[in-house]
Z-matrix of the N, CA and C atoms (Angstrom, degrees):
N
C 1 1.467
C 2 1.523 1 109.10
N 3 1.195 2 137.63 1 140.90
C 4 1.173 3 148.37 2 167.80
C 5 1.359 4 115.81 3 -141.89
N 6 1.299 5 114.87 4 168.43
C 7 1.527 6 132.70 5 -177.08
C 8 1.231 7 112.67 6 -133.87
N 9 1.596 8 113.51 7 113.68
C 10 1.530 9 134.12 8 163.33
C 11 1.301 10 125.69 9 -47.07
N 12 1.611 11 141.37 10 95.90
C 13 1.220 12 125.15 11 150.09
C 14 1.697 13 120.82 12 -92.81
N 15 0.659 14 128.87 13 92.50
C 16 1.655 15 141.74 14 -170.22
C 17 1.797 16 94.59 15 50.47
N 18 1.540 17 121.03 16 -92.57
C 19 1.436 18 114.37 17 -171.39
C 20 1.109 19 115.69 18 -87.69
N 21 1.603 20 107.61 19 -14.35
C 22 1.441 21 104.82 20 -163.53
C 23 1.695 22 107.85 21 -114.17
N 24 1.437 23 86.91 22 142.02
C 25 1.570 24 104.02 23 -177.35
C 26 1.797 25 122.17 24 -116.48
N 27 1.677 26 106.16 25 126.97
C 28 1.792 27 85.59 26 -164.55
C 29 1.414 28 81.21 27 -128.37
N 30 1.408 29 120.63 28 134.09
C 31 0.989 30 131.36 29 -168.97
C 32 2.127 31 108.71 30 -92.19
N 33 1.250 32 122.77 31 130.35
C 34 1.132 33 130.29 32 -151.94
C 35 2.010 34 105.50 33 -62.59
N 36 1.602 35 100.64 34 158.52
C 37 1.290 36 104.50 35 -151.33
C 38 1.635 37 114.14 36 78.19
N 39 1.193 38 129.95 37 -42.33
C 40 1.662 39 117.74 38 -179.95
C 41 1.565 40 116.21 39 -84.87
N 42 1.783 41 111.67 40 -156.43
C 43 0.941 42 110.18 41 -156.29
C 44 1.420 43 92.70 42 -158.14
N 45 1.430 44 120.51 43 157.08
C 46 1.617 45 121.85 44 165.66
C 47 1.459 46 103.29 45 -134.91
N 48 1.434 47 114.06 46 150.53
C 49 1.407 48 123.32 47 160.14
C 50 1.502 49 107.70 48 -136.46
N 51 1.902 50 85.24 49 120.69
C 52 1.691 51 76.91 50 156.15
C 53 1.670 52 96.56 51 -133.21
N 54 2.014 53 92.43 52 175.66
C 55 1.241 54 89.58 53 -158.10
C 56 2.191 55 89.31 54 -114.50
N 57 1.254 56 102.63 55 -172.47
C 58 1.398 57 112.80 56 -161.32
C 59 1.395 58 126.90 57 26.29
N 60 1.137 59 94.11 58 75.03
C 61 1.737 60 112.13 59 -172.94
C 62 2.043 61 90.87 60 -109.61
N 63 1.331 62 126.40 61 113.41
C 64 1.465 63 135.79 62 177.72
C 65 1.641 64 94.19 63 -61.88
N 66 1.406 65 107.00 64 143.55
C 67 1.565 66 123.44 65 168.36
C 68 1.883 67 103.69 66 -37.43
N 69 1.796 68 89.88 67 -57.87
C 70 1.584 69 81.63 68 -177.06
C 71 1.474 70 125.65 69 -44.03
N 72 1.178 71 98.88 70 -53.65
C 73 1.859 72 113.85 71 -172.49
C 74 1.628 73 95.53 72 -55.48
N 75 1.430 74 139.44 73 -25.39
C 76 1.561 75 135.00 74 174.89
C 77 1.409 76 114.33 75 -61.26
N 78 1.177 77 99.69 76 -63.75
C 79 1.247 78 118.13 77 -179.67
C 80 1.943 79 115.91 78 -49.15
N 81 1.557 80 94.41 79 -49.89
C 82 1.799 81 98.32 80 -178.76
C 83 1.806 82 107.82 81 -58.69
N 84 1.441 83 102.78 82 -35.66
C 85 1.579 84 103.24 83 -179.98
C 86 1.443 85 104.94 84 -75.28
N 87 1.219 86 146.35 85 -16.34
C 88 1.778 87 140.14 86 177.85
C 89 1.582 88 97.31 87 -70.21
N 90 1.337 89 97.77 88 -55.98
C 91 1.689 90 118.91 89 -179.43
C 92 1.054 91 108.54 90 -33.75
N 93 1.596 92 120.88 91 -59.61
C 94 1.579 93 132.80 92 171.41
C 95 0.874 94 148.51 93 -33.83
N 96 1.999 95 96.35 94 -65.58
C 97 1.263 96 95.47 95 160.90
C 98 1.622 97 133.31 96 -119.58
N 99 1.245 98 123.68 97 167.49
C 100 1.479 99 151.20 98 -131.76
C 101 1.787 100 82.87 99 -66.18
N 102 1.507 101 107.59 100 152.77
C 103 1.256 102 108.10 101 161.87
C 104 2.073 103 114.25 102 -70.51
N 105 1.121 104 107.07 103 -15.36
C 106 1.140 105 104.65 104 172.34
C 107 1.522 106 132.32 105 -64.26
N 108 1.549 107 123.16 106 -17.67
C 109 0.967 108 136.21 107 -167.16
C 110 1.333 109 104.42 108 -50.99
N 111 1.684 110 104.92 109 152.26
C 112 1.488 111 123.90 110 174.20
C 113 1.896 112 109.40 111 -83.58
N 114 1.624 113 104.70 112 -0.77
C 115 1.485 114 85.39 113 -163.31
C 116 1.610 115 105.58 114 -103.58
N 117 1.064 116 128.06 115 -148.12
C 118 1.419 117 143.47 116 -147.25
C 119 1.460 118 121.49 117 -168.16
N 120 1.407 119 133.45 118 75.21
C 121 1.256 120 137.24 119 -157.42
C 122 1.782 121 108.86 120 -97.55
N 123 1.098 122 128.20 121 145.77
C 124 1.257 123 140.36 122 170.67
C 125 1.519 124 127.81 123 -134.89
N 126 1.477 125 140.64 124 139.16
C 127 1.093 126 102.66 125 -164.87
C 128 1.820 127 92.02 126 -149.27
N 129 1.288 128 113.45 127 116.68
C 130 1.893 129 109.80 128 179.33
C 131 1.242 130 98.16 129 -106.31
N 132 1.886 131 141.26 130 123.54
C 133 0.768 132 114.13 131 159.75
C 134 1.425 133 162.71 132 61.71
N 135 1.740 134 91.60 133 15.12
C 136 1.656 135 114.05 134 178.43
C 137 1.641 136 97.91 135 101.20
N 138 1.094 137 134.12 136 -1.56
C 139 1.702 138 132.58 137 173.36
C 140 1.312 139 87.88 138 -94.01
N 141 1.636 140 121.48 139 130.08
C 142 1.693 141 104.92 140 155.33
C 143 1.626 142 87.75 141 -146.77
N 144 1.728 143 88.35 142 140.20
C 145 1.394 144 115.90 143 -172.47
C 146 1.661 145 130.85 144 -89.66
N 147 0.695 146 161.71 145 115.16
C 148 1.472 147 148.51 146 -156.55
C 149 1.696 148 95.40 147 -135.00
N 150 1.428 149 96.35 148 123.26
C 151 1.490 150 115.20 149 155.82
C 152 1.355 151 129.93 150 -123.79
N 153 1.047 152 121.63 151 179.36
C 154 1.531 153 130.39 152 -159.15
C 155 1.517 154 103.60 153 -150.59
N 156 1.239 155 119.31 154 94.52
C 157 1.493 156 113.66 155 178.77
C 158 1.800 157 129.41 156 -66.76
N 159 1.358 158 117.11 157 155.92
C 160 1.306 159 104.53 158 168.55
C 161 1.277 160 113.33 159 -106.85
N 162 1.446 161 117.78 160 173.38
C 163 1.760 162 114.51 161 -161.80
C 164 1.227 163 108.23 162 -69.13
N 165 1.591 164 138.47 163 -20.78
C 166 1.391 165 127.52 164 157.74
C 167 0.993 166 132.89 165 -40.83
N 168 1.681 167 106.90 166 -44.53
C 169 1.167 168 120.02 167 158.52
C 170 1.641 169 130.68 168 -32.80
N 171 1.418 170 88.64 169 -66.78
C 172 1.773 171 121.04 170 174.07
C 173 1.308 172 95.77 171 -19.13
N 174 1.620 173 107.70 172 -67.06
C 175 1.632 174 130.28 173 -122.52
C 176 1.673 175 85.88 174 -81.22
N 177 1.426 176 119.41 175 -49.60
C 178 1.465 177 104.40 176 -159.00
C 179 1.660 178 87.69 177 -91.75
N 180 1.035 179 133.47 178 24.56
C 181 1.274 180 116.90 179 177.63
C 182 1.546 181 103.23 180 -83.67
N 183 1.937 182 104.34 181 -51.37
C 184 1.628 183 136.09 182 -166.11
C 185 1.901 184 95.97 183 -64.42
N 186 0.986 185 114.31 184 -35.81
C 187 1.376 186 118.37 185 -164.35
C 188 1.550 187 118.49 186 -94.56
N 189 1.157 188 105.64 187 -33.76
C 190 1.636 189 120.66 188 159.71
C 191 1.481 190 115.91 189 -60.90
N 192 1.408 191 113.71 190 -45.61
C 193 1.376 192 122.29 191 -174.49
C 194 1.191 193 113.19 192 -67.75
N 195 1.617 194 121.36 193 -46.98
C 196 1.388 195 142.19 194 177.14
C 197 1.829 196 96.59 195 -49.97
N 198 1.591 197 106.06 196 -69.65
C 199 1.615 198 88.09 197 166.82
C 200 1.345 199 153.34 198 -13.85
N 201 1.493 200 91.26 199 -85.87
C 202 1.662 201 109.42 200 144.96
C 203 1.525 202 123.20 201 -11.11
N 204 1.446 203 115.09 202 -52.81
C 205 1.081 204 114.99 203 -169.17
C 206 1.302 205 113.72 204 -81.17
N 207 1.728 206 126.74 205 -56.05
C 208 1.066 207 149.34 206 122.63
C 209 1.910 208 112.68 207 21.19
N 210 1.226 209 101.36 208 -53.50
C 211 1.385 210 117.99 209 -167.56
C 212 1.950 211 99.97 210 -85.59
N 213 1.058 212 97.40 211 -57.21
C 214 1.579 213 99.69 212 173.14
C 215 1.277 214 112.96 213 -66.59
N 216 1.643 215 139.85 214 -42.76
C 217 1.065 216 125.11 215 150.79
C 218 1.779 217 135.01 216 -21.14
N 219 1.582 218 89.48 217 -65.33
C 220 1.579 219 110.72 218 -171.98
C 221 1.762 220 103.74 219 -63.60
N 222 1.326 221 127.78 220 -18.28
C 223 1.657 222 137.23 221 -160.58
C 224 1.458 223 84.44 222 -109.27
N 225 1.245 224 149.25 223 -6.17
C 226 1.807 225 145.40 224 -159.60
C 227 1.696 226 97.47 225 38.89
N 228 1.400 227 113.18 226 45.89
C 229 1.487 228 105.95 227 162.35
C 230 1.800 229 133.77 228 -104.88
N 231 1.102 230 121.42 229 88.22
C 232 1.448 231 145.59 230 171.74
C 233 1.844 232 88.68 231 -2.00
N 234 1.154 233 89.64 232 130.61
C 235 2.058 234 101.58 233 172.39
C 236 1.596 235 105.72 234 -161.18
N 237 1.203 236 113.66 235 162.04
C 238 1.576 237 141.99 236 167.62
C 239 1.210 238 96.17 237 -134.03
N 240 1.782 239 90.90 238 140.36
C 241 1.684 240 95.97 239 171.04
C 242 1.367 241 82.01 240 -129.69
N 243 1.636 242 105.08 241 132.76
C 244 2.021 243 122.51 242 147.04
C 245 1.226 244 145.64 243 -67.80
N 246 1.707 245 86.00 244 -7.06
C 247 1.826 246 96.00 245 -174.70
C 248 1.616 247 102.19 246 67.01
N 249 1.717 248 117.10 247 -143.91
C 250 0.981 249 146.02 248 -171.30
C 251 1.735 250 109.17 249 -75.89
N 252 0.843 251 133.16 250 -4.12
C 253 1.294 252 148.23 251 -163.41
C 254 1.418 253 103.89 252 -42.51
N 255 1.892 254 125.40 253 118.15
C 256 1.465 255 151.50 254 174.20
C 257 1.726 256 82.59 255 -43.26
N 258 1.568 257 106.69 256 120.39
C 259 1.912 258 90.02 257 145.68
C 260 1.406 259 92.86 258 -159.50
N 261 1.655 260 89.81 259 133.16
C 262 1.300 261 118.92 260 179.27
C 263 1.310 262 117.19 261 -160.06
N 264 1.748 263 93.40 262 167.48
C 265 1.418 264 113.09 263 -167.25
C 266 1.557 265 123.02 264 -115.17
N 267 1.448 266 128.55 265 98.21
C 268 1.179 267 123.16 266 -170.34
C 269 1.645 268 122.97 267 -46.75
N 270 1.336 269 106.50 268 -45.44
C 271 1.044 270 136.21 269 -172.25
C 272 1.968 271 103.46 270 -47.12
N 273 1.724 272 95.41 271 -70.58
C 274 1.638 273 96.26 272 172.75
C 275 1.203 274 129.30 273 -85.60
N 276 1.592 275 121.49 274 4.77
C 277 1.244 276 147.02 275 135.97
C 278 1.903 277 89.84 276 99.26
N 279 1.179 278 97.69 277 46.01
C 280 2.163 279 101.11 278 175.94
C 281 1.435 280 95.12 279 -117.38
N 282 1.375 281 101.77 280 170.27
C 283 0.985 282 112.70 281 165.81
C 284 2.005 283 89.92 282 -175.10
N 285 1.583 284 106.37 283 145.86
C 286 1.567 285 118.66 284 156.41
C 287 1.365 286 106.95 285 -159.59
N 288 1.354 287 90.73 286 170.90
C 289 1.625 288 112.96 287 -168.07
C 290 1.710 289 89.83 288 -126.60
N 291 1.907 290 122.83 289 120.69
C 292 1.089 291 135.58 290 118.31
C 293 1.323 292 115.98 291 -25.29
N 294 1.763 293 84.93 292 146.49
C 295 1.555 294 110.70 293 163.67
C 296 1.900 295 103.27 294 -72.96
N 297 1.106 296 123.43 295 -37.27
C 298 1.029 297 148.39 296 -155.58
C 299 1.453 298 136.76 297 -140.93
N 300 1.455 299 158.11 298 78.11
C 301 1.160 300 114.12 299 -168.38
C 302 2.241 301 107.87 300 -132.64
N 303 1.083 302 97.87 301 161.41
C 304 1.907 303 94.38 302 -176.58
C 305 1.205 304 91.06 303 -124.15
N 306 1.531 305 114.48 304 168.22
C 307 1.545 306 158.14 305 146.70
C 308 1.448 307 98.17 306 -94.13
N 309 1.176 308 111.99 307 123.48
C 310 1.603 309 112.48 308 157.60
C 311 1.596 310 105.56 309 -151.24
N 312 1.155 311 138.82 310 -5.52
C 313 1.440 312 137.09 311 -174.43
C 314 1.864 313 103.72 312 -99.55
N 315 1.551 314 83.63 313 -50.46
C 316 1.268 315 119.53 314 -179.31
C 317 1.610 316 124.01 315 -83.96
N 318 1.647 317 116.85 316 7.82
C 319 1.240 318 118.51 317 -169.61
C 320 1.415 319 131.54 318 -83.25
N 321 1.506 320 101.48 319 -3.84
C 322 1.463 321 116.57 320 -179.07
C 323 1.758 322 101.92 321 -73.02
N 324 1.400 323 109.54 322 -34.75
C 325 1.060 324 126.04 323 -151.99
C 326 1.958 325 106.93 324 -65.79
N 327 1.449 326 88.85 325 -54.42
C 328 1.950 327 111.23 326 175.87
C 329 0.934 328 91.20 327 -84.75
N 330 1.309 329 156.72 328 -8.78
C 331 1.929 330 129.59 329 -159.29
C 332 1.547 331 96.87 330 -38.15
N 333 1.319 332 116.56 331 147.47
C 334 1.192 333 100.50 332 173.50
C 335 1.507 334 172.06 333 142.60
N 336 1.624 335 77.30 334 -101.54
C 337 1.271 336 105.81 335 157.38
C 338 1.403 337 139.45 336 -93.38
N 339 1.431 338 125.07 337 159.23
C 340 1.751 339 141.10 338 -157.50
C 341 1.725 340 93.68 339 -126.00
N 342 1.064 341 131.91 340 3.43
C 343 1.469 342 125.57 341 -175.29
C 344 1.234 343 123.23 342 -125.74
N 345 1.665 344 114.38 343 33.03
C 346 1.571 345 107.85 344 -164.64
C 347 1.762 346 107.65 345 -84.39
N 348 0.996 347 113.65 346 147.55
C 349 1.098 348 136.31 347 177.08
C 350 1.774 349 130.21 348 -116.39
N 351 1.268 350 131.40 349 86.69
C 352 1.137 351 133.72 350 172.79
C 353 1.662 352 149.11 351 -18.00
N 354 1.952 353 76.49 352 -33.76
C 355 1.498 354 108.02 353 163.49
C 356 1.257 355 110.70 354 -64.62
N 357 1.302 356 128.69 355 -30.01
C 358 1.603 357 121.79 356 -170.28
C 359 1.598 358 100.72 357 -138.53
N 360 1.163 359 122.12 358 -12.85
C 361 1.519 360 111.98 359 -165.76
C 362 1.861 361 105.81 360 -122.46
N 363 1.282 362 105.11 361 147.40
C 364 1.723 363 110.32 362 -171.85
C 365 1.827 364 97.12 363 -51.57
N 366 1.527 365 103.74 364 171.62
C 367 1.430 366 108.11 365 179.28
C 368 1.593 367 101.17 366 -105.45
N 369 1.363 368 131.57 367 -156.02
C 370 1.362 369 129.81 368 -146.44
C 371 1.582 370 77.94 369 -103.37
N 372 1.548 371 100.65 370 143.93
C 373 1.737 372 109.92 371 176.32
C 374 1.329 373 96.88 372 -77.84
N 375 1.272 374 127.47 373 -35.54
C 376 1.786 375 116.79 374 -166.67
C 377 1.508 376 106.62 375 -139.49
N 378 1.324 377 126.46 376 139.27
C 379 1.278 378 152.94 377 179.12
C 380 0.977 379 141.32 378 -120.87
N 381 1.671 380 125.03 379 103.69
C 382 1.532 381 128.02 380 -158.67
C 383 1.635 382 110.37 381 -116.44
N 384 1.440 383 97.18 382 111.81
C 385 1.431 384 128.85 383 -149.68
C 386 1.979 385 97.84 384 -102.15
N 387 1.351 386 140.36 385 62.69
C 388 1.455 387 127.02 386 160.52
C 389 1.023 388 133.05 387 -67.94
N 390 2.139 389 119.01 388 111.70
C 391 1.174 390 112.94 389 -157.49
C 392 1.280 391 106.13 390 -106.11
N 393 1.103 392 136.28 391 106.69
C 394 1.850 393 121.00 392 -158.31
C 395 1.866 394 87.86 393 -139.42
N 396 1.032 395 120.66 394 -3.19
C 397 1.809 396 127.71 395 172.88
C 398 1.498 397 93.73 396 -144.25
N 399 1.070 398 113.01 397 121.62
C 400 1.543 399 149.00 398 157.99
C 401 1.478 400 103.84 399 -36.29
N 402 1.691 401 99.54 400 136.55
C 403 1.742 402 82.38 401 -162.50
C 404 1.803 403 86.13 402 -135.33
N 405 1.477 404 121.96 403 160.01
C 406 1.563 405 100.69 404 -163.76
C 407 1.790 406 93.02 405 -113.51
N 408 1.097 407 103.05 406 9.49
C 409 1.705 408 111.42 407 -167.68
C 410 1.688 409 86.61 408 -97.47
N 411 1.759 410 99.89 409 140.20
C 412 1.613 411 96.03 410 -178.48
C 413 2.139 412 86.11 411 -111.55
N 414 1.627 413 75.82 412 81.82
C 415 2.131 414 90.28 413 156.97
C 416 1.544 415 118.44 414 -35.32
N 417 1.513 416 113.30 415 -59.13
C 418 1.350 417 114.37 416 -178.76
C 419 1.531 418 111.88 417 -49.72
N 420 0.881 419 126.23 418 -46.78
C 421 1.769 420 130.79 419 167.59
C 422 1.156 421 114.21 420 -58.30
N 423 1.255 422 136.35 421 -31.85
C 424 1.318 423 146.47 422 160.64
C 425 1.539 424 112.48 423 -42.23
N 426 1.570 425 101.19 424 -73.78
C 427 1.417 426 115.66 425 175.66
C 428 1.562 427 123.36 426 -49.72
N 429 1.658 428 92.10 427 -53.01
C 430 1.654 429 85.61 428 174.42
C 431 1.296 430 137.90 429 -68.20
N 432 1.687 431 111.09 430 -1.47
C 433 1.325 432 128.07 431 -175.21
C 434 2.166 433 83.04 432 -95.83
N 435 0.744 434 121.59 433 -48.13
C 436 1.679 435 125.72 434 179.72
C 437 1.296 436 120.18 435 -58.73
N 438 1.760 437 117.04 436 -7.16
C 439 1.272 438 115.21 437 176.78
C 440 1.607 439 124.27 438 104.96
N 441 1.252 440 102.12 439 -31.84
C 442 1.879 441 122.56 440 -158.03
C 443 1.200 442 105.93 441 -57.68
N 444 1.299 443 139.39 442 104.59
C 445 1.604 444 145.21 443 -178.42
C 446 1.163 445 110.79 444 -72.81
N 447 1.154 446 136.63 445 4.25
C 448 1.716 447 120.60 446 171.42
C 449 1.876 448 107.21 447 -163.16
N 450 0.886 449 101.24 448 136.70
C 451 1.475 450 110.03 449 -179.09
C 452 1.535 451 113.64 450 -134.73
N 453 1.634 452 117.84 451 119.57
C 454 1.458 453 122.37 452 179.58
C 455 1.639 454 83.72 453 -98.06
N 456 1.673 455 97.64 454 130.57
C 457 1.762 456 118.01 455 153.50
C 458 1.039 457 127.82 456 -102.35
N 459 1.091 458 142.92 457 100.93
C 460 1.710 459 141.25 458 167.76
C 461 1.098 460 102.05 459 -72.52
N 462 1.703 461 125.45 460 123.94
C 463 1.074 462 129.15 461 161.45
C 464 1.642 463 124.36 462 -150.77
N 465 1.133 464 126.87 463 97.73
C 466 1.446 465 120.80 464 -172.98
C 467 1.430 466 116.98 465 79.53
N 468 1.451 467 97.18 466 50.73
C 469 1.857 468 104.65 467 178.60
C 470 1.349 469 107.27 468 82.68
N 471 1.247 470 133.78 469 -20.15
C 472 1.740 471 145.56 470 -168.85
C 473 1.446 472 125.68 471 -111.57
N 474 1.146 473 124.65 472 110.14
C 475 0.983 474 137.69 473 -157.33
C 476 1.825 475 106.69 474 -116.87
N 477 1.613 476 121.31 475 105.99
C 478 1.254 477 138.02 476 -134.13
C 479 1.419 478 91.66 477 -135.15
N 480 1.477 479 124.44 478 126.41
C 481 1.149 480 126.56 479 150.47
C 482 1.551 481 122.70 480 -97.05
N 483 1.353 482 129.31 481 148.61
C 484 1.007 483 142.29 482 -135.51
C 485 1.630 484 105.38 483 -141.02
N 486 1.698 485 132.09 484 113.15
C 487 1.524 486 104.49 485 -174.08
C 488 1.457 487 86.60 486 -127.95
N 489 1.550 488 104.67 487 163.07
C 490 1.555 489 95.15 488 -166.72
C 491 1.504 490 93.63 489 -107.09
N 492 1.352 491 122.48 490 151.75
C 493 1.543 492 141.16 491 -150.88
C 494 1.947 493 96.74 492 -159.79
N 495 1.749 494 91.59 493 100.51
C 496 1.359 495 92.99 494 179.96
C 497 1.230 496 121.07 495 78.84
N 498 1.666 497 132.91 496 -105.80
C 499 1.332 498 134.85 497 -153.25
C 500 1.999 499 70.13 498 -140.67
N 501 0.935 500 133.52 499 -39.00
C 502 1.575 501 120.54 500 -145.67
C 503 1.859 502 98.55 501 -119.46
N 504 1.396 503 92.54 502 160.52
C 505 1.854 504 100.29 503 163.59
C 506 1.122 505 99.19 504 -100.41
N 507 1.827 506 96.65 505 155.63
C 508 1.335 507 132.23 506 176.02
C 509 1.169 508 88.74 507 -107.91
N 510 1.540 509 121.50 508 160.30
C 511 1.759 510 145.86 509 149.91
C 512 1.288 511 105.60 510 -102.06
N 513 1.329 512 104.56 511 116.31
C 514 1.645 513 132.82 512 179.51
C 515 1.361 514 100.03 513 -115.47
N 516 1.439 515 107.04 514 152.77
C 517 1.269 516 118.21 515 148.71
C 518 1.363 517 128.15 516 -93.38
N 519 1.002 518 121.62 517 5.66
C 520 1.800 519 120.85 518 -179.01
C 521 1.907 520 83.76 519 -123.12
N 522 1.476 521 89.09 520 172.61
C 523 1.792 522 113.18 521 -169.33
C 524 1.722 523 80.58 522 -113.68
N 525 1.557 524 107.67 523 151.61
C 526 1.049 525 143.96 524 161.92
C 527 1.815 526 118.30 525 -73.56
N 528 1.515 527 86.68 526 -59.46
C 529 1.904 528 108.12 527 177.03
C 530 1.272 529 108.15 528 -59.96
N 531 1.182 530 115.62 529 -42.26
C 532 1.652 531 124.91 530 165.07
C 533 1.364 532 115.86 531 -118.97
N 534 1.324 533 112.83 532 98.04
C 535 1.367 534 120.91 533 -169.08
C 536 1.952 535 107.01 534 -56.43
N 537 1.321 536 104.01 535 145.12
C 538 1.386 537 89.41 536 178.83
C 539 1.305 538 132.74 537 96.62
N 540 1.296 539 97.36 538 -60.11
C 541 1.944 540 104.74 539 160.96
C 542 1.304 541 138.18 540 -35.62
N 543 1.185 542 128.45 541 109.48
C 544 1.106 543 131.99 542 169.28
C 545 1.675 544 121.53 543 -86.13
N 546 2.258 545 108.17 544 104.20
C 547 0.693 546 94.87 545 -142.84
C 548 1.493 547 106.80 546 -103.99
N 549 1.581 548 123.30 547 23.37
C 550 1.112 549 142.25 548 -173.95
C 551 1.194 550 81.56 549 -73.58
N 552 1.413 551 139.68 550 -88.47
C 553 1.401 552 142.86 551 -153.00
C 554 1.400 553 125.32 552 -32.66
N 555 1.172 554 114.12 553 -26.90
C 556 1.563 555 122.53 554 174.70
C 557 1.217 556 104.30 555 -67.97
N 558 1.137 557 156.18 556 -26.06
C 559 1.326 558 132.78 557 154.76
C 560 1.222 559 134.56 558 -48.34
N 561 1.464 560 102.78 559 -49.70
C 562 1.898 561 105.94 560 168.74
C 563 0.872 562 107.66 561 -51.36
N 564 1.450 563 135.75 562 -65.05
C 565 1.581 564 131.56 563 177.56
C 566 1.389 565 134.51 564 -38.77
N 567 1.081 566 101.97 565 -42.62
C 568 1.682 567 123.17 566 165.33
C 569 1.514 568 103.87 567 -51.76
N 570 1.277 569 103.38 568 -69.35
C 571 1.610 570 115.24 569 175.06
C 572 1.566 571 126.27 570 -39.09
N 573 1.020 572 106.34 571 -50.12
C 574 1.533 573 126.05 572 179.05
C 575 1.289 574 97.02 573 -69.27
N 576 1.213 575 139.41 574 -44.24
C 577 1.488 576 127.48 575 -176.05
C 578 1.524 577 119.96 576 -85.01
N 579 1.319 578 108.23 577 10.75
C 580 1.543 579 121.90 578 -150.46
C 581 1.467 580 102.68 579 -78.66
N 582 1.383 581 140.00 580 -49.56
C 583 1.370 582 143.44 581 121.41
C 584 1.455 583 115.64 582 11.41
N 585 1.471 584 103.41 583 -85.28
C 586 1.702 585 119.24 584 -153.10
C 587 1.848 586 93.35 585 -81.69
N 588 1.137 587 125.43 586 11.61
C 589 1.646 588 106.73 587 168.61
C 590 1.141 589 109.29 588 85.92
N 591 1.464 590 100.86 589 151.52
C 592 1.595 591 119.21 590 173.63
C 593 1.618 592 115.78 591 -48.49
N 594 1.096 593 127.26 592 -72.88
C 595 1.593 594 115.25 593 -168.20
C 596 1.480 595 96.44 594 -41.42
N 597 1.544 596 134.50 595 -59.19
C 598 1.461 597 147.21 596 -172.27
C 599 1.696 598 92.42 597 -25.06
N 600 1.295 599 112.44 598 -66.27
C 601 1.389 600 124.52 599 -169.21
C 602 1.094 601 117.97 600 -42.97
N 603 1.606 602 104.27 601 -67.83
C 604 1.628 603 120.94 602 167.56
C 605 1.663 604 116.25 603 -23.01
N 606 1.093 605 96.88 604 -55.01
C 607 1.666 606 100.54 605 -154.78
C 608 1.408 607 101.98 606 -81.88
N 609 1.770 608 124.16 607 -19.78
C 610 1.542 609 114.54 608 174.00
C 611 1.097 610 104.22 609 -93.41
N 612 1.512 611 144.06 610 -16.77
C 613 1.389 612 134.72 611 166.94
C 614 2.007 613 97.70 612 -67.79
N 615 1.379 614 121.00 613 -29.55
C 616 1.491 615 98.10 614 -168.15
C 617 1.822 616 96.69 615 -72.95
N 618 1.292 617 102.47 616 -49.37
C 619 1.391 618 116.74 617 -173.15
C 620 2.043 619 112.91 618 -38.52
N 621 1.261 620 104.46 619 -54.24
C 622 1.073 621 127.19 620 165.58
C 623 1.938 622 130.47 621 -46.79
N 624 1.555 623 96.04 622 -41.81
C 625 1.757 624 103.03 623 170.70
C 626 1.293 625 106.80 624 -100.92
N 627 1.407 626 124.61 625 2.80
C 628 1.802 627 116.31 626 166.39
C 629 1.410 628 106.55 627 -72.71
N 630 1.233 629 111.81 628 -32.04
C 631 1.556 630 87.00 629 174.37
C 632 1.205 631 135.09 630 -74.95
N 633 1.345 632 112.08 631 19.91
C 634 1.905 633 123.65 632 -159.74
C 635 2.203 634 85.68 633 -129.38
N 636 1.669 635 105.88 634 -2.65
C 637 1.655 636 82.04 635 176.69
C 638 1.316 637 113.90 636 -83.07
N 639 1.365 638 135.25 637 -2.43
C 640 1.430 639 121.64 638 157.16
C 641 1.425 640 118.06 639 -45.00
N 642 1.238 641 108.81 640 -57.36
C 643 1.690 642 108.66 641 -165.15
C 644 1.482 643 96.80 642 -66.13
C-alpha cells in the first residue's frame, strides 16, 4: 500500500523528510489534500515531514483516545476532542497534526466550534502523541513553541505524560488535564482488556478513574 503525493510515494509505516519546503508550498499541499488522507504532515521551518502510519499505530491511537474520553466521562469532566486537527502558526512558521488532540481546561471556550484559530484562541490542553515509526521532526518543540500544556506519549508498551515547564516538557507521572491521574496505568488496563473487546475496556478504564473523582 502506498500513498501518492504528486511524485512522491511513501510507502505505509515510513516516513519522508525533505528539507526547504517555503510555508507557501505547506500550506498549498494541506489545501490539496483531502481531509481523508492516511498521512501525517509536520512542518519546522522549511523541513516538512510526511508519514504514513501502520495499523498498530491505528489501534493504540483509536483505543487510547477512546480512554481519554472514558476517563473524562467517568471524572464528570467537560472535553472536546479534534482528532487530527492542522494547527499552526504562520508567524513561527510550524505547523503539526496529532494523533489525537482535547480541550478540557479550555473547553468552555471551543464548545462547539469548527473555527478555532491560534491567533486568538488557546491551543489543545492535551495531546496524544503514538510513536510506533520513528519520526525525524522533533514534535515536542513544535508543541512547545504552540503553547500545548500536556502531552500523553505512547511509546514501546509505555505510556508517558509529558507537562510543558517553560520552553521544554517534563515526564510526570500524574496528568495535569486530570489532576492526579496516574497516567502510566492506562496501558495495563487497556491491555488486559485487549482480548475481551472494546465495551470490556470501556467499562474497566471507567471503573478504574472513579477512584481518582475525589481529587
Amino acid at each position: 500500500m502506498y500513498l501518492t503525493l504528486d511524485r512522491l510515494t511513501v510507502p505505509v509505516g515510513s516516513h519522508v523528510l525533505l528539507r526547504q519546503v517555503s510555508w507557501e508550498a505547506y500550506e498549498d499541499l494541506l489545501q490539496a489534500l483531502s481531509q481523508s488522507r492516511a498521512s501525517q504532515i509536520a512542518y519546522d521551518n522549511g523541513d516538512l515531514e510526511i508519514m504514513t502510519p501502520l495499523p498498530e499505530h491505528e489501534f493504540y491511537k483509536t483505543t487510547l483516545s477512546i480512554a481519554i474520553e472514558e476517563v473524562a466521562d467517568s471524572l464528570g469532566i467537560d472535553y472536546a476532542c479534534y482528532g487530527s486537527t492542522t494547527w499552526r502558526r504562520a508567524l513561527e512558521q510550524i505547523g503539526v497534526e496529532p494523533d489525537d488532540c482535547f480541550y478540557i481546561q479550555n473547553e468552555a471556550i471551543v464548545r462547539g466550534r469548527t473555527d478555532l484559530d491560534l491567533s486568538s484562541d488557546p491551543p489543545p490542553d492535551l495531546v496524544l502523541e503514538i510513536d510506533i515509526t520513528s519520526k525525524s521532526l522533533d514534535r515536542f518543540s513544535i508543541y512547545a513553541r504552540l503553547g500545548v500544556p500536556e502531552i500523553w506519549r505512547y511509546e514501546n508498551g509505555v505510556l508517558q505524560a509529558y507537562i510543558l515547564t517553560q520552553d521544554t516538557y517534563e515526564a510526570r507521572s500524574t496528568s495535569i488535564a486530570f489532576p492526579g491521574l496516574p497516567v502510566g496505568e492506562l496501558v495495563a488496563i487497556v491491555s488486559a482488556q485487549r482480548s475481551a473487546g472494546r465495551r470490556a475496556m470501556r467499562h474497566a478504564v471507567r471503573e478504574w478513574a472513579a477512584q481518582f473523582r475525589a481529587n
